[in-house]
MARRO-615050 format. One record per residue (C-alpha): residue in one letter; x, y, z. Coordinates in steps of 0.25 Angstrom, whole numbers, padded with zeros to 4 digits, always signed. Layout:
N
AXYZ...
! end
This chain:
809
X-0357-0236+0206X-0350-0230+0218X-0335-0223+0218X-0326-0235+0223X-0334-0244+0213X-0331-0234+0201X-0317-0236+0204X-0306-0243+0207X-0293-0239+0217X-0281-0247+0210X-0266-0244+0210X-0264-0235+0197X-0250-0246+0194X-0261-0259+0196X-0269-0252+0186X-0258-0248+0175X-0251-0261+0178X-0263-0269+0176X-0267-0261+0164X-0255-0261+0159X-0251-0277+0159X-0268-0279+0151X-0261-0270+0141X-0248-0275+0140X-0253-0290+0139X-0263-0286+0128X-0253-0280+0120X-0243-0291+0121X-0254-0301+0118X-0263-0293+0108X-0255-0284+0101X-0243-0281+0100X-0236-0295+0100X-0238-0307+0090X-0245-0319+0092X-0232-0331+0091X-0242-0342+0083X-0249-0332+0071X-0238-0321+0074X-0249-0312+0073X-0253-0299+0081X-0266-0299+0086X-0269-0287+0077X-0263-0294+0065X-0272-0309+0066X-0283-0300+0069X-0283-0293+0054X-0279-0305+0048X-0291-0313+0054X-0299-0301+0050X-0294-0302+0038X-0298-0316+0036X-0313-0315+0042X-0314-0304+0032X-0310-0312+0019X-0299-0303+0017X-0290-0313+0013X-0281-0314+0002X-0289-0322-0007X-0299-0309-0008X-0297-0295-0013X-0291-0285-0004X-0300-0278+0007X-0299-0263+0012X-0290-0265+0026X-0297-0254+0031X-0309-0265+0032X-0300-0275+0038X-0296-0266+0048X-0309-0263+0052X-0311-0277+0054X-0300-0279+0062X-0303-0269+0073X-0319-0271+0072X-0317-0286+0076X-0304-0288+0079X-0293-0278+0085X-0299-0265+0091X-0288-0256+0088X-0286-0244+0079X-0285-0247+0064X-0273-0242+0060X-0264-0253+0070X-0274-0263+0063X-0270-0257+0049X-0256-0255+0051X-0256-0271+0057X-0264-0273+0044X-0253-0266+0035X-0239-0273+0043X-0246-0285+0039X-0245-0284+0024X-0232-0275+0024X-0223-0286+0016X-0209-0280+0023X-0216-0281+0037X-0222-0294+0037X-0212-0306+0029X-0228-0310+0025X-0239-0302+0025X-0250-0304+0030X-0260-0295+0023X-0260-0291+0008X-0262-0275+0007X-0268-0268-0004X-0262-0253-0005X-0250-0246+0004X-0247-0254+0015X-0234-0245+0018X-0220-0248+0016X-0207-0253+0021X-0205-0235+0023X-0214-0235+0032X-0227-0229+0023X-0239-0230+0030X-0249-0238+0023X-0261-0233+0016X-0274-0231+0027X-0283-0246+0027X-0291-0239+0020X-0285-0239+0008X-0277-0253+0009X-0283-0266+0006X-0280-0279+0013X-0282-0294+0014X-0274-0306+0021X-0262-0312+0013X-0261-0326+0010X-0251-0330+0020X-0260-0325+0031X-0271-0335+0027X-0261-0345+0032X-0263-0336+0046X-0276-0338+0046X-0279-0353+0040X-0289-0361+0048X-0294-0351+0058X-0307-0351+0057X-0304-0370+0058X-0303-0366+0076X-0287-0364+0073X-0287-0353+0083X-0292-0346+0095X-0300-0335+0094X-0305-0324+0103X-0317-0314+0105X-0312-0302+0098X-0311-0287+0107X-0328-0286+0105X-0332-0302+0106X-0339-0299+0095X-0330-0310+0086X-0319-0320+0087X-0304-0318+0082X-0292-0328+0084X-0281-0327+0093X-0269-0331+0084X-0272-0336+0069X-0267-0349+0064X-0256-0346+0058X-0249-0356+0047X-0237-0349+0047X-0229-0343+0058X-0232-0329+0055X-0224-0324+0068X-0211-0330+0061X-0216-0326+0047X-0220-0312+0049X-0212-0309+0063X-0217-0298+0072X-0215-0286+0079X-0223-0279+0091X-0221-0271+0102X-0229-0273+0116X-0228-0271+0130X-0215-0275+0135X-0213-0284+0122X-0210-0283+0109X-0208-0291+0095X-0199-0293+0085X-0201-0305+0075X-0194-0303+0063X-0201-0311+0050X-0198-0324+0044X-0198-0332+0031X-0211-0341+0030X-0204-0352+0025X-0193-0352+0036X-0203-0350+0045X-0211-0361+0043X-0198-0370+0041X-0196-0368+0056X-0211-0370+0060X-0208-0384+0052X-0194-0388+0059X-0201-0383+0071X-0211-0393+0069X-0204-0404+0066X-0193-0402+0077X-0199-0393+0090X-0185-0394+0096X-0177-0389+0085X-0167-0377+0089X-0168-0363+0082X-0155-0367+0077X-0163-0377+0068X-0174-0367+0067X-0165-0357+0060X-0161-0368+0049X-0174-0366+0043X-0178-0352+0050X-0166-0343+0045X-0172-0330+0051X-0181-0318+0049X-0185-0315+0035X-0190-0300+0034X-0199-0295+0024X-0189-0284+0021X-0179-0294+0018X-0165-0290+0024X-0152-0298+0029X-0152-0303+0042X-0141-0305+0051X-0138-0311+0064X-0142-0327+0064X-0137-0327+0077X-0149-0316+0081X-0160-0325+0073X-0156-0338+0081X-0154-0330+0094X-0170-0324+0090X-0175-0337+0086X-0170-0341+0100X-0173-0332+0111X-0183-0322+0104X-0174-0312+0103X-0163-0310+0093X-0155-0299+0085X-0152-0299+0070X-0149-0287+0061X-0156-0285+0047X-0148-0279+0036X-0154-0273+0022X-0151-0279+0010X-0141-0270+0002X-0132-0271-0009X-0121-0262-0015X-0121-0257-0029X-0112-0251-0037X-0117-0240-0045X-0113-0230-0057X-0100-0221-0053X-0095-0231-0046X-0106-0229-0032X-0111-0239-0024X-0125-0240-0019X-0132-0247-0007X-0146-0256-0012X-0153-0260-0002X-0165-0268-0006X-0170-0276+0009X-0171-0268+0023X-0172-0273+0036X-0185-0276+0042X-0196-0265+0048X-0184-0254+0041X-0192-0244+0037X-0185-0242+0021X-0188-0226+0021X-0183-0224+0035X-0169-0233+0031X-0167-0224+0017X-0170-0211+0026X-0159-0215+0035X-0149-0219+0025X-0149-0206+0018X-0149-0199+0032X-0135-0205+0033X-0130-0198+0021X-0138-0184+0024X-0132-0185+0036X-0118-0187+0030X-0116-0198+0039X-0114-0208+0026X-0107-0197+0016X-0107-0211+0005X-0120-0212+0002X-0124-0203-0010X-0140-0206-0010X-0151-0216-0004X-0163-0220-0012X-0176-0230-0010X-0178-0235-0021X-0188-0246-0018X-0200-0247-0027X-0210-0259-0029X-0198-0269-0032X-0191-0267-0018X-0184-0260-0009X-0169-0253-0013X-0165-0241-0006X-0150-0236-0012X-0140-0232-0005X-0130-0222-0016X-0114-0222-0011X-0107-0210-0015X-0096-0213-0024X-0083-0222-0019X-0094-0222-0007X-0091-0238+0000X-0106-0242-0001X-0104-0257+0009X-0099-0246+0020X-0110-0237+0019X-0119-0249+0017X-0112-0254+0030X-0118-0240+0038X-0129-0241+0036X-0131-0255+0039X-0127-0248+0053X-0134-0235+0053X-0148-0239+0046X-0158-0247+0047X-0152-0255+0034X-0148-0263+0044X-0157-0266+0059X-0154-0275+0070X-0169-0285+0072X-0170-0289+0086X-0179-0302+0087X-0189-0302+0099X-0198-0314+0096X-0208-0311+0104X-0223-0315+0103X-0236-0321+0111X-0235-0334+0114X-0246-0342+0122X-0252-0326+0124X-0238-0320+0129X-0227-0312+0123X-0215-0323+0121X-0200-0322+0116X-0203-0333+0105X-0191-0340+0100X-0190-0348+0087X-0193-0360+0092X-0206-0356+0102X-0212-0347+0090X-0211-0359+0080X-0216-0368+0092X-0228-0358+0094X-0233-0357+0081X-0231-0373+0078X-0240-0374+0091X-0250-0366+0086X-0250-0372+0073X-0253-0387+0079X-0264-0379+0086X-0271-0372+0077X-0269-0384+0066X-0273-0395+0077X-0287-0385+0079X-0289-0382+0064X-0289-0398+0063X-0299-0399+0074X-0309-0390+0065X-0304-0399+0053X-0308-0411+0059X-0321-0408+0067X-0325-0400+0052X-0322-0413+0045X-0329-0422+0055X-0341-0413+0054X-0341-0416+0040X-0338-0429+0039X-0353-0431+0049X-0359-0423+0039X-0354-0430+0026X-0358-0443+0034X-0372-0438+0036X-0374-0435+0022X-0369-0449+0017X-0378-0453+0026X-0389-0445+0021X-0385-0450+0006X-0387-0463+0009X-0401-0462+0014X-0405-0448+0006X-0419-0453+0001X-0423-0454+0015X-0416-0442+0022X-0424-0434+0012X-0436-0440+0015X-0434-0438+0030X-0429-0423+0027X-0443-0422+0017X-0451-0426+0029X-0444-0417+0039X-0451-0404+0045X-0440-0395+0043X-0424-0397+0044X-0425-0398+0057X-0433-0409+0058X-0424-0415+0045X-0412-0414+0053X-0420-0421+0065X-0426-0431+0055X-0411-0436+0048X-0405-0437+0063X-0416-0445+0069X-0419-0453+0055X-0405-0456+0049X-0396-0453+0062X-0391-0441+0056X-0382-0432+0066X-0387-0418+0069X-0376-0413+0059X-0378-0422+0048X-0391-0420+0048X-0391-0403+0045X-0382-0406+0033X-0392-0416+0029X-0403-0409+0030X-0394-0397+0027X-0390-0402+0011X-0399-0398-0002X-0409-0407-0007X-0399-0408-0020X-0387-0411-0011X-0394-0421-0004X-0397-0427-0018X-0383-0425-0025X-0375-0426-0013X-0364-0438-0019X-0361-0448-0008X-0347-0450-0014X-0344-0436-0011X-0349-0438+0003X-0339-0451+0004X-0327-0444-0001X-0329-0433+0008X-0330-0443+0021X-0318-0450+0016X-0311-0435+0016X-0316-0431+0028X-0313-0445+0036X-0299-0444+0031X-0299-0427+0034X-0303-0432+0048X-0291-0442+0050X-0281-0431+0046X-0287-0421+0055X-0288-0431+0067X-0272-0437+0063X-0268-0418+0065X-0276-0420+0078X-0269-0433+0084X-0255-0432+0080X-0243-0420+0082X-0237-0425+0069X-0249-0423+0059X-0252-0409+0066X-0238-0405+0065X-0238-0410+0050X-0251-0404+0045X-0244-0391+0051X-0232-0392+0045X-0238-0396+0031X-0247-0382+0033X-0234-0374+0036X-0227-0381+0022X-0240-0375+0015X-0239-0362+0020X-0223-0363+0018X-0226-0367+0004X-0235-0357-0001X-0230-0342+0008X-0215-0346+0009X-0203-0335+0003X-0190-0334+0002X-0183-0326+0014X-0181-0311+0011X-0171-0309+0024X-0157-0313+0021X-0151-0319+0035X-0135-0318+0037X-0128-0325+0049X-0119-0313+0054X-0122-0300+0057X-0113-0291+0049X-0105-0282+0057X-0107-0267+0051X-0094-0260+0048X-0095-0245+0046X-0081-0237+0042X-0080-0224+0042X-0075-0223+0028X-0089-0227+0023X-0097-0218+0031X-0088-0206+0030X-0079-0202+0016X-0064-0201+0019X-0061-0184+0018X-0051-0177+0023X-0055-0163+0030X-0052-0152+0040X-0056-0152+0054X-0056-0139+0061X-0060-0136+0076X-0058-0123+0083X-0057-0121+0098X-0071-0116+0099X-0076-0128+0093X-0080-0126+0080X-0078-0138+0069X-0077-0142+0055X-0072-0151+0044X-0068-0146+0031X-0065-0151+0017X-0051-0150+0013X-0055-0144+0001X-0064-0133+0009X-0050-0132+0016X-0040-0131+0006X-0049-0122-0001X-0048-0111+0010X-0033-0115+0011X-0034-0119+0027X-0037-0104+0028X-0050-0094+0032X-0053-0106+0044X-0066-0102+0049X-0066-0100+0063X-0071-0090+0074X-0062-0079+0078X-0059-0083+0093X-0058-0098+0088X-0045-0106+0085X-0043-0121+0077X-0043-0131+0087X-0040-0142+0076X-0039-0141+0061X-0036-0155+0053X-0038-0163+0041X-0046-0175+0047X-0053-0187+0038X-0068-0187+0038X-0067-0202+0045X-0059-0195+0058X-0065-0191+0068X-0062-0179+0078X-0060-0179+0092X-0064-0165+0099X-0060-0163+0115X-0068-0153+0122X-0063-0145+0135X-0072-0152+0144X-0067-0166+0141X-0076-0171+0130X-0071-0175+0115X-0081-0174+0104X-0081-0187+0094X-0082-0181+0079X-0081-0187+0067X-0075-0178+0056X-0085-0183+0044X-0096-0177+0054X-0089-0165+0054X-0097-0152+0048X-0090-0150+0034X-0087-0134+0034X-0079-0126+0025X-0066-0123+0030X-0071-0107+0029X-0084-0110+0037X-0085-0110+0053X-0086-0124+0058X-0097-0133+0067X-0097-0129+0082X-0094-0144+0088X-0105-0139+0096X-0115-0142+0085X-0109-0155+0082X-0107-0160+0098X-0114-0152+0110X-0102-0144+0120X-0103-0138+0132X-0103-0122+0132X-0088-0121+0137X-0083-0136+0131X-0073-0131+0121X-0064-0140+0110X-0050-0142+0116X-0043-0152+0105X-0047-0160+0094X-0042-0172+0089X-0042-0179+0074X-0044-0194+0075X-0042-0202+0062X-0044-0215+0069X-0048-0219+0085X-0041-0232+0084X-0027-0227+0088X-0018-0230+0098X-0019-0216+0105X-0026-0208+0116X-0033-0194+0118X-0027-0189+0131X-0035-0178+0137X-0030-0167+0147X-0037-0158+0156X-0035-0144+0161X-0035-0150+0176X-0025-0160+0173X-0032-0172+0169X-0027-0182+0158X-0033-0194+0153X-0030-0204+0141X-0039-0212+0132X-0040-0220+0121X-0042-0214+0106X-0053-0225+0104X-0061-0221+0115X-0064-0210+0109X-0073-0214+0097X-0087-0215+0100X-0101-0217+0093X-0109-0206+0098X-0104-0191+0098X-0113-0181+0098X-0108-0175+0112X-0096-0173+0117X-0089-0186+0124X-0080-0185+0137X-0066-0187+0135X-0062-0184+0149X-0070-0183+0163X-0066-0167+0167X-0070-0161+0180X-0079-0149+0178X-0067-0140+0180X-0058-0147+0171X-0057-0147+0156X-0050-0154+0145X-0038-0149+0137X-0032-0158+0129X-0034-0170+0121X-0026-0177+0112X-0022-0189+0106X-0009-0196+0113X-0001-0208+0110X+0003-0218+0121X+0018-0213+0121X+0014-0198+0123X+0017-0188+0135X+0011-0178+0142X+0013-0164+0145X+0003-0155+0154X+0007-0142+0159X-0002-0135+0166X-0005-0119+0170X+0005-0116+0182X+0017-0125+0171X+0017-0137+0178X+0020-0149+0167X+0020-0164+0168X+0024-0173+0157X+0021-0187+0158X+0018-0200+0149X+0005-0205+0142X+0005-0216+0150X+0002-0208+0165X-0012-0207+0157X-0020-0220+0158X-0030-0223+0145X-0044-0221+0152X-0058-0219+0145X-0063-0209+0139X-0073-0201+0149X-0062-0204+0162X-0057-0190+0169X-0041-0195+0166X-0029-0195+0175X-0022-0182+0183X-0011-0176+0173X-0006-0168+0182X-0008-0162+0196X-0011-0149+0196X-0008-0137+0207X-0023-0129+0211X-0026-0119+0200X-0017-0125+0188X-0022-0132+0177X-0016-0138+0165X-0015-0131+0152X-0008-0140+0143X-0007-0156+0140X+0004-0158+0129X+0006-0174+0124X+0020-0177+0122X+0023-0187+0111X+0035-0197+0115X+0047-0190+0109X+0043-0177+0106X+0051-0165+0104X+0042-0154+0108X+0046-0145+0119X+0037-0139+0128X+0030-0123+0123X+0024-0119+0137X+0017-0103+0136X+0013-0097+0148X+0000-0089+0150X+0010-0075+0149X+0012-0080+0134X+0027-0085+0136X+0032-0096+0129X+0043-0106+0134X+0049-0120+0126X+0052-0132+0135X+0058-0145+0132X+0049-0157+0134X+0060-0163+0145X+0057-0152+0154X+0045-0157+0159X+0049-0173+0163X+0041-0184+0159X+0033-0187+0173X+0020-0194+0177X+0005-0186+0178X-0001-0181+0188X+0011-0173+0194X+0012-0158+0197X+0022-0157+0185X+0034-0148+0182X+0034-0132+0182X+0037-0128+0167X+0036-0111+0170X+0043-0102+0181X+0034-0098+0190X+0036-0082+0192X+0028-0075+0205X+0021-0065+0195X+0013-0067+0185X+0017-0083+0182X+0018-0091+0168X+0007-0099+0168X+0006-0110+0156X-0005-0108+0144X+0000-0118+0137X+0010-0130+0133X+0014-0134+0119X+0023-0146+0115X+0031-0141+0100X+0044-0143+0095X+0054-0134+0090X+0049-0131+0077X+0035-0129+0080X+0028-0116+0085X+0015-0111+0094X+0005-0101+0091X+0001-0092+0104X-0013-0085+0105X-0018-0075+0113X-0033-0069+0116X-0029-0057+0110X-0027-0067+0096X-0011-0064+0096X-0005-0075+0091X+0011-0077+0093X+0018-0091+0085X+0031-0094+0092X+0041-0104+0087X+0045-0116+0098X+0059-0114+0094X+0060-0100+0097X+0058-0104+0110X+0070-0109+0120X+0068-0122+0129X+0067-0118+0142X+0065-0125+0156X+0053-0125+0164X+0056-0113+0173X+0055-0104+0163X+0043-0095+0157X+0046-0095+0143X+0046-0082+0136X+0036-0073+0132X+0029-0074+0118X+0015-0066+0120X+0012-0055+0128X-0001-0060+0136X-0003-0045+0141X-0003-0041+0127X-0009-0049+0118X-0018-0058+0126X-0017-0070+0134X-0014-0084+0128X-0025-0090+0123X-0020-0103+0116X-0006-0110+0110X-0003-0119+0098X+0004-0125+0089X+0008-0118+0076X+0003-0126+0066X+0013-0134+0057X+0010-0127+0043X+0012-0113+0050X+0025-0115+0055
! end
């Protein structure tokens, strides 16, 4: 063989794509998808035919599945044994098939997911329902094939009595397609073939009086009819299965879950593991203990409320959060005439009727040549009765039966066949052979014969003989349904007072961002006093919030931080809080500006944020409640030189008031802010000379009778009325509020709106701390400097101002 013969020079994608396209289509065909008329994967029809050439059928004792296995990929399916086994196993797992197909001696796993005993240690052998799979194959029902060696013969689809794809549904994943049948009640299932029959035009509407919808093993509730009919018409559909669960009352007064039926292919160990994850995690603070307590009479896992604990409410969350509730999408496909096919309703019943009048026209083809062939031979021997004395005279002088056979054919005009059972027969039989029995047997045959040729020669006696086999196997395999199937699916309604127990605590944030809540009994036992917190740090916030709040946390570069309060860590008032940078990842220099308590994000107001470069936007209070927060959110779009310093809740009748570094002020209403999303960058506040920023935003209620505390960088102090900076629009220059001096000018540090009775706490970096009074201060104009209160030279410059609080005054 020379070089160029050896090998071949071909593109490397015609290769893969040629490859690739043998795979997929033997896949589709012969794996991985069911077969519409028997339902049956090729893996599954071959054990089951194994099963049966073997004897291993339910009439006989159980055999070793490690034999049958063994069977099946010697002559059968050359694959490894343990898909062969675990295909075996599904088989006979009564919450995975509605009927099994296999009986199985020993562990076959479980609805937890255990895997079953090795095949050497289970036994096996075919239930009696699969018989009705296999009934007449060996009459020429069905084609068969050379198996992967030639060296035998297996079919390509089994009889089938029953429409095992509807019964048993199916699911599989090939190239590019996948299945989802979900299972069916025999009875109903049959009841459709029947109607289907008797009316081939008839609507899925009229289908679904007798077909009501899936029926799991597992039992369940079903919801959706819409999602069933819109299935049974297109293939696919959607409907959600629900456990069964029921609320008991218990001593002490407790309630508690029971839940006796799971959804379909929900793994029962995996579902309690989760449920009691929700109350390690502390995410369902109700629910005192979960227990399986499912033994050999059924399954029951209990769900234990705390006491007073709503048990419906919780039952409703983890309806939403568990697999105690699944969505089951439909996607009906199977291969029909050797392809994958969407199959609706109406074309799967269609196929299986068709193969039905196929398979019982070709069985009653077998029937009546079998009986004509019987009915020449019983002839024959009539014959032969009538003349015995001389057909043993002619078989005594015969050579050998050969030449008996050839004797009786040229003698008597025997046929060829007649002749062997002749010459076949004992010497007794011939002699004892009654001619009434004969003649009873031909009047049988005769009227066995018109039967089988009326099947043959009319529609409506095939169709009847099918229907009254279908009744049989109604008769004798049908149950009662196990699935429960509502019209509606019910909406699922989750309150907070369910999931999280109503408490009142304290919520504490510092400027260098540590947080906690704590108990008001950890609280009032310290007396509000000995507040854990770093040396350099200050409280931020400090409030008595309800567990079912949530806070709202504004960072300097324009992101908020979404936080419940129940998810809060709970930390004794004398311990040093949570870093919000374990709970929520922040940038090295994003630091906390404000904080804000929200008991409820369906009112009427609107966080209005402000930036240093003038910027000011305004959003709804509802926008800011979203599903997902693990990372910070962006309240404000701020250039990279920009950054926030104030956020606040406002009401529509508000003002504003920003003042900035060189004491230009401009005041103007709420409504110079347009609502805008979220993550927009806002509107200009104020327009700003080069090199001044703005160093405070004061909201002005409508009304109010706060004057104006301005403190300079120097640590002077002045008190203006309000009227002296006039209501005006945004985006101006402003009004100076300082005197400008040539030397070592006033620049403002900070502007705080208090009335008369009120008072401010100054603080400088040398920690000297100095509380002055507002009405120790007289109202001045805008062009003076105030008076001085700290001397910066001495004790440090400013580093922040606020309000005293209320109780210290």
């Amino acid at each position: 063989m020379t070089q160029t013969e050896k090998y071949q020079n071909l593109p490397l994608e015609e290769v893969i794509g040629d490859r690739f396209g043998r795979y997929s289509k033997y896949i589709i065909q012969d794996r991985a998808l069911p077969d519409a008329r028997d339902g049956l994967k090729p893996v599954q029809r071959r054990i089951l035919f194994a099963m049966l050439q073997e004897g291993n059928t339910n009439d006989k004792p159980f055999r070793k599945s490690a034999k049958t296995v063994g069977t099946v990929i010697g002559n059968y399916h050359p694959h490894g044994d343990s898909s062969v086994y675990e295909a075996m196993v599904r088989m006979s797992q009564d919450w995975k098939l509605r009927h099994m197909l296999v009986e199985m001696h020993g562990n076959n796993g479980s609805v937890d997911g255990d895997p079953p005993a090795a095949m050497r240690y289970t036994e096996a052998r075919l239930s009696a329902i699969s018989h009705e799979l296999l009934r007449d194959i060996n009459k020429n029902t069905v084609d068969y094939i050379p198996n992967f060696d030639d060296s035998d013969m297996e079919p390509l689809v089994l009889p089938a009595r029953f429409p095992n794809l509807l019964v048993n549904g199916a699911t599989g994943i090939s190239a590019g397609y996948a299945t989802d049948i979900p299972p069916h009640a025999l009875h109903e299932a049959l009841d459709a073939v029947l109607m289907r029959m008797e009316n081939p035009a008839c609507t899925v509407d009229e289908l679904m009086t007798v077909i009501k919808g899936p029926d799991f093993p597992t039992g369940g509730i079903i919801q959706g009819v819409e999602g069933i009919k819109k299935a049974y018409e297109t293939g696919k559909g959607k409907i959600v299965v629900r456990s069964k669960a029921e609320i008991e009352t218990i001593k002490g007064g407790k309630e508690q879950i029971v839940i006796t039926e799971i959804p379909y292919e929900i793994n029962k160990a995996n579902l309690v593991k989760k449920i009691d994850e929700q109350r390690l995690d502390k995410r369902l603070d109700g629910i005192a203990d979960v227990r399986d307590e499912s033994d050999r009479t059924g399954l029951r896992i209990v769900i234990e409320m705390k006491k007073e604990i709503d048990a419906h409410g919780i039952l409703q969350y983890l309806f939403k959060n568990t697999d105690l509730q699944i969505t089951y999408n439909f996607n009906m496909i199977a291969i029909h005439n050797r392809r994958p096919t969407m199959m609706t309703l109406p074309l799967l019943l269609d196929a299986y009727i068709n193969h039905q009048k196929e398979v019982v026209t070709r069985r009653t083809i077998h029937d009546l040549k079998k009986a004509e062939e019987r009915l020449h031979i019983v002839s024959g021997l009539m014959k032969a009765l009538s003349i015995l004395d001389k057909v043993i005279k002619t078989i005594r002088a015969s050579k050998d039966k050969k030449d008996a056979k050839n004797n009786l054919i040229k003698s008597y005009d025997f046929s060829e066949a007649q002749a062997e059972a002749i010459v076949s027969l004992q010497l007794y039989r011939l002699t004892n052979t009654d001619i009434t029995e004969l003649q009873e047997e031909e009047i049988k045959l005769n009227d066995l014969i018109k039967n089988l040729e009326s099947i043959l020669a009319k529609e409506s006696v095939l169709m009847k003989t099918i229907k009254k086999e279908l009744q049989v196997v109604r008769k004798q395999f049908a149950e009662q349904r196990k699935s429960v199937i509502e019209n509606e699916i019910e909406e699922i309604k989750v309150t907070l007072d369910v999931l999280i127990p109503s408490e009142e605590v304290i919520v504490t944030v510092t400027k260098d961002g540590y947080i906690k809540r704590t108990s008001l009994r950890s609280f009032n036992a310290s007396n509000g006093q000995d507040f854990a917190i770093k040396e350099s740090d200050y409280q931020l916030y400090q409030e008595s919030i309800n567990t079912q709040h949530h806070l709202l946390l504004f960072t300097s570069k324009g992101n908020y931080i979404y936080q419940p309060v129940h998810e809060l860590p709970d930390i004794r008032w004398k311990d040093l809080g949570q870093h919000i940078s374990s709970i929520v990842p922040l940038e090295s220099n994003e630091t906390i500006i404000n904080v804000i308590g929200i008991d409820s994000f369906d009112l009427d107001l609107c966080v209005l944020t402000a930036t240093k470069e003038g910027q000011i936007k305004r959003s709804l209070l509802s926008d800011y409640v979203v599903q997902r927060y693990a990372r910070p959110i962006k309240t404000i779009k701020l250039k990279a030189t920009d950054e926030l310093i104030l956020a606040q809740l406002v009401a529509p009748s508000d003002e504003i008031l920003m003042t900035t570094h060189l004491s230009y002020s401009v005041r103007f209403s709420l409504d110079e802010v347009p609502i805008t999303g979220v993550k927009t960058s806002g509107v200009k506040g104020i327009n700003l000379k080069d090199e001044d920023y703005v160093v405070s935003v004061n909201v002005v209620p409508q009304q109010s009778n706060d004057d104006i505390m301005l403190i300079t960088h120097r640590g002077s102090v002045k008190r203006m009325h309000l009227s002296e900076v006039e209501p005006g629009v945004r985006a101006k220059r402003g009004l100076v509020t300082l005197r400008e001096l040539k030397t070592n000018a006033h620049r403002v540090f900070a502007v705080v709106l208090a009335n008369k009775s009120e008072g401010l706490v100054m603080e400088t970096e040398r920690g000297h701390q100095e509380i002055i009074e507002v009405n120790s201060f007289r109202p001045t104009d805008r062009y003076s400097n105030g008076s001085f209160v700290i001397d910066t030279e001495k004790d440090g410059q400013l580093l922040r101002v606020w309000k005293k609080p209320v109780e210290e005054s």
